[in-house]
N, C-alpha and C positions, 0 to 999 in steps of 0.2 A: 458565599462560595464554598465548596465542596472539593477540597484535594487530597484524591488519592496519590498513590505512590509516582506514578509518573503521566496519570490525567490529568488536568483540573476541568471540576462541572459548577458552572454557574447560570444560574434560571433570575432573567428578568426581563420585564414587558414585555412576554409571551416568546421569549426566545432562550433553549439553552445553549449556553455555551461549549461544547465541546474541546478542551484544546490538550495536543500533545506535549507533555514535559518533558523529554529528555533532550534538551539543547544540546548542551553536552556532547551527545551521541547523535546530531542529527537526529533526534527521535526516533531512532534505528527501533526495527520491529522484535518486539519480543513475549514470552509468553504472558506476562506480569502485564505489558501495554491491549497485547489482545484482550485479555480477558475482564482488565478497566472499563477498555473503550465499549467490551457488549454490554457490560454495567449500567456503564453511565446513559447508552441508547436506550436500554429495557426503561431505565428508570426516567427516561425525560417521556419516553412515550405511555407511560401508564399512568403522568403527571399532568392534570385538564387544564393546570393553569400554562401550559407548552402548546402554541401550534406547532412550533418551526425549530428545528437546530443546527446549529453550526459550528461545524469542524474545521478546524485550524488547530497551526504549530507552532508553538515558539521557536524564538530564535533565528538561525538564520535559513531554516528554510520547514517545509511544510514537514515532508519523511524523504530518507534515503535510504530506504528500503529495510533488510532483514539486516539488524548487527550483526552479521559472521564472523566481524574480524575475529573475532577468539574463536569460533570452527575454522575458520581457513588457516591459521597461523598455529592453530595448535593440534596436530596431527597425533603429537604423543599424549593427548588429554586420553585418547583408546584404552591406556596401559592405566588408566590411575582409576578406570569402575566408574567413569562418566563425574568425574571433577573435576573443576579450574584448578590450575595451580594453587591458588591461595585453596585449597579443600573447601569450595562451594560446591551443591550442584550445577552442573551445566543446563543452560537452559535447552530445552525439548528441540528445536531448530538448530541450536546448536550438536548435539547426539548423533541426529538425523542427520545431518551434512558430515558428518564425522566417523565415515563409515571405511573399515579399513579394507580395501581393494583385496586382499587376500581371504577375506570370509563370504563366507554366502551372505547375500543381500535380502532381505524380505520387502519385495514392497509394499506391500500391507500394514507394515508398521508405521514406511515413511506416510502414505496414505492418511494411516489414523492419525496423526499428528497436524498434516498441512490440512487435513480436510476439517478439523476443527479451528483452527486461523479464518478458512476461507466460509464458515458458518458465521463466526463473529465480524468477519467485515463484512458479508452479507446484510447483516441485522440492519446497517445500514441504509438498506434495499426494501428489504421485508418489514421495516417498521412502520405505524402508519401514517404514521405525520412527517411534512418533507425535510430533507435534509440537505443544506448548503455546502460544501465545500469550498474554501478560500484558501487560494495555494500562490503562496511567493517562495524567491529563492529556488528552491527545488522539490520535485515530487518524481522520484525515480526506483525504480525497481521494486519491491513488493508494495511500496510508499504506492505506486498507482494501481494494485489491488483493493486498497483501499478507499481509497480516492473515487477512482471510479464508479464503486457502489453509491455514491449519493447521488441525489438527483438532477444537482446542480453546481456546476464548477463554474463558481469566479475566481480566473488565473490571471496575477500580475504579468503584464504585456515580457518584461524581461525573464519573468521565470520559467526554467526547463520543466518538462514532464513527458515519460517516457520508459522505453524497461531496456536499457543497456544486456543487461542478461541473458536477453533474446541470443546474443554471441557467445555464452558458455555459459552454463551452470547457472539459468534457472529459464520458468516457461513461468506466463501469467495464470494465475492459479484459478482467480476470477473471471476469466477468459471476457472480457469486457470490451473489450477494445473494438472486434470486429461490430458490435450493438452498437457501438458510441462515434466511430469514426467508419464504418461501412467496410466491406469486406479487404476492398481494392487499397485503400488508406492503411488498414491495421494491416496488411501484409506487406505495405512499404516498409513500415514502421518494424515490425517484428523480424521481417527478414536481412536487416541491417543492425537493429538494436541501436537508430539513430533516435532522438528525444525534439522535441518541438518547443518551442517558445511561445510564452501564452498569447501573443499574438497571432501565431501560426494556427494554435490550438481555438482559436477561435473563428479563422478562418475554414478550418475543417471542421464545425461543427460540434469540437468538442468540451470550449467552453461557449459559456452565455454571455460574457462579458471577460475583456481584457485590459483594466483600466491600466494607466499609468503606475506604478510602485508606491508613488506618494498617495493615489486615491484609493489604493485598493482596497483599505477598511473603509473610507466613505461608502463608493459603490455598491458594497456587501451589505453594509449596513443599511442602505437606502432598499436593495434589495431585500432581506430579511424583513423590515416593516410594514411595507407592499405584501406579503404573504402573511404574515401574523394580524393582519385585520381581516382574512378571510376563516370561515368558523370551521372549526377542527373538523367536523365530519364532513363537509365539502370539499378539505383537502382529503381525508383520507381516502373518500370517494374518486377522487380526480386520481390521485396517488394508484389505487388501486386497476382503476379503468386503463391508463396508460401500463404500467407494468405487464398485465396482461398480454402482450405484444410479442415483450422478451420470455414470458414462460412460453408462449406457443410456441416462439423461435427453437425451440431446445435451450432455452440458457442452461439450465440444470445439467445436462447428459454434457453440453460442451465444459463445465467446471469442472466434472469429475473426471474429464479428460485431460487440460490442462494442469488440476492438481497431480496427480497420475505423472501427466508427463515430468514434472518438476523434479520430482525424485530420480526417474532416468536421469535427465539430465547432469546432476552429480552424479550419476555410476555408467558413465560413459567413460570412454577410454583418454576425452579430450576433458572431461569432469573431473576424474583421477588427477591429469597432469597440472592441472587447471590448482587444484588443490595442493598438489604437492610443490609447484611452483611458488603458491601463497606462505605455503610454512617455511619455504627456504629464505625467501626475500619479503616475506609480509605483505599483507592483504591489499594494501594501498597500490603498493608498488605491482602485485601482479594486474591487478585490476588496470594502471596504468600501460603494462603492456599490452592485454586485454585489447583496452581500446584506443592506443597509438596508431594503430594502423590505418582508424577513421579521424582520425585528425579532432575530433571532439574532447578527449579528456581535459579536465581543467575547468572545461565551463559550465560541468554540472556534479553536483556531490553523490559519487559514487558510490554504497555500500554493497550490495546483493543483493 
C-alpha cells in the first residue's frame, strides 16, 4: 500500500484501490486531494498488472464537497496576502471563493483554478481502464463532480448524493448529471438542490447497484472481480466505444460552462451575502439556514 498525504493507493488481484483520507474533514475537496487523486489515476492506468479501480472514502462518508469552511468563515483571510491565520498558505479554492465584493473580479482567474479540479476528476473518465465508484454515508456537492466522472456508481441504499449548492454558491463543474440521470431528472435535482438516496439513485438510473449498508463492500467487491477478469484492452475498447456518446453530446463546451458558471455563482449578489453570512455565524450554521427551508438539512453532510 502506497499513502500519500490524504489518498491511499493499493493494487492487488488486478484491482487498485483508490481511497479518500481526510475523515476528519469529510474528505472535503482540496488542492493537495485533487492532485493525489490524478496521481494515483495516471499511475494505476499506465500499471498492466491494473484492469479495474476503485474509489472510495473513509470514514463516514464518501466526499462532502469543497472544504470552505475556512473561505466562508474567513472573510478577513483578504487582508493578510492569501494566509490562514495560523500563516499557511490558503489553499487555491479557498482565495477563489474569498473574493472581496468591493474589487473587481476576473473571471479568468476563478476559471484557471476550477478548471484544473475539473481536469483531475475528469482523468477519472478519460482513463482507460474502468473505474468503480462506491459511495456510502454521503456524496454531496463538489464530492459528486467527482463521483460522477467514474463509470460506475455502487451507492449504499441509505446513502445521500447530490449538489445542495444548486441553492447558492456553487454550479456542478463536471456538468454530469443531465448525462447520468437525463435532462428532465438533473433539472429536478438542480433546480431544488434536493440529494437522492442510493436507493432512489438507483432507481433513476444513476447508480448500478444499491445494496444494503452492511453489503456494500461485498457487492462492490463481487462487482470489481466480474470486470478484472475481462483483459485490459477489451475494457479499454468498451471504455472508449461507449464514452464516445458523451463527447458527441457536447460534454466538453457543457463543463466549461458549468466551471464558468461556479465562479458567478460566489460573486452574485445572494453569493456575497451567502458569504458574508458564513463569517458572521460560521459556515455550518449558514449552510443550515441555506437549507432549512427544504426541510433536508441534517440528513446529509453538507460542505460546499
Amino acid at each position: 500500500m502506497s499513502r500519500l498525504a490524504v489518498v491511499r493507493y493499493e493494487v492487488a488481484d488486478r484491482i487498485a484501490r483508490i481511497t479518500l483520507d481526510r475523515p476528519e474533514r469529510g474528505n472535503g475537496i482540496t488542492a493537495q486531494l485533487v492532485g493525489e487523486l490524478s496521481a494515483c489515476v495516471d499511475r494505476a492506468d499506465l500499471d498492466p498488472s491494473v484492469h479495474v479501480m476503485l474509489l472510495s472514502g473513509a470514514g463516514p462518508g464518501f466526499c462532502g464537497g469543497y472544504d470552505l469552511v475556512e473561505s466562508a468563515e474567513a472573510m478577513g483571510a483578504r487582508a493578510g496576502g492569501g494566509e490562514a491565520p495560523d500563516g499557511s498558505p490558503l489553499d487555491p479554492a479557498v482565495i477563489a471563493a474569498n473574493h472581496d465584493p468591493g474589487a473587481n473580479w476576473d473571471p479568468m482567474v476563478d476559471y484557471a483554478m476550477m478548471s484544473r479540479n475539473v481536469r483531475a476528476f475528469m482523468s477519472l473518465f478519460h482513463c482507460g481502464k474502468p473505474v468503480v465508484c462506491m459511495v456510502h454515508g454521503f456524496c454531496v456537492a463538489g464530492g459528486t463532480d467527482m463521483a460522477l466522472c467514474s463509470d460506475l456508481l455502487v451507492i449504499a441504499e441509505d446513502a445521500k448524493i447530490g449538489y445542495p449548492p444548486a441553492r447558492v454558491w456553487g454550479s456542478p463543474t463536471t456538468a454530469l448529471w443531465a448525462h447520468r440521470v437525463g435532462p428532465q431528472r438533473a433539472k429536478r435535482l438542480l433546480f431544488t438542490g434536493d440529494s437522492l438516496s442510493g436507493r432512489e439513485a438507483l432507481e433513476w438510473g444513476l447508480a448500478i447497484e444499491a445494496p444494503p449498508s452492511g453489503r456494500l463492500q461485498e457487492r462492490t467487491e463481487i462487482l470489481l472481480e466480474r470486470i478484472a477478469q475481462v483483459p485490459i484492452n477489451q475494457l479499454m475498447m468498451m471504455k472508449l466505444l461507449v464514452n464516445q456518446t458523451l463527447y458527441g453530446q457536447g460534454l466538453h463546451a457543457t463543463q466549461l460552462l458549468g466551471t464558468i458558471f461556479d465562479g458567478i455563482t460566489r460573486h452574485t449578489a445572494e453569493g456575497y451575502a451567502f458569504q458574508s453570512r458564513a463569517a458572521e455565524v460560521g459556515f455550518r450554521e449558514a449552510v443550515r439556514e441555506r437549507d432549512e427551508p427544504f426541510g433536508d438539512f441534517g440528513r446529509s453532510t453538507f460542505r460546499g
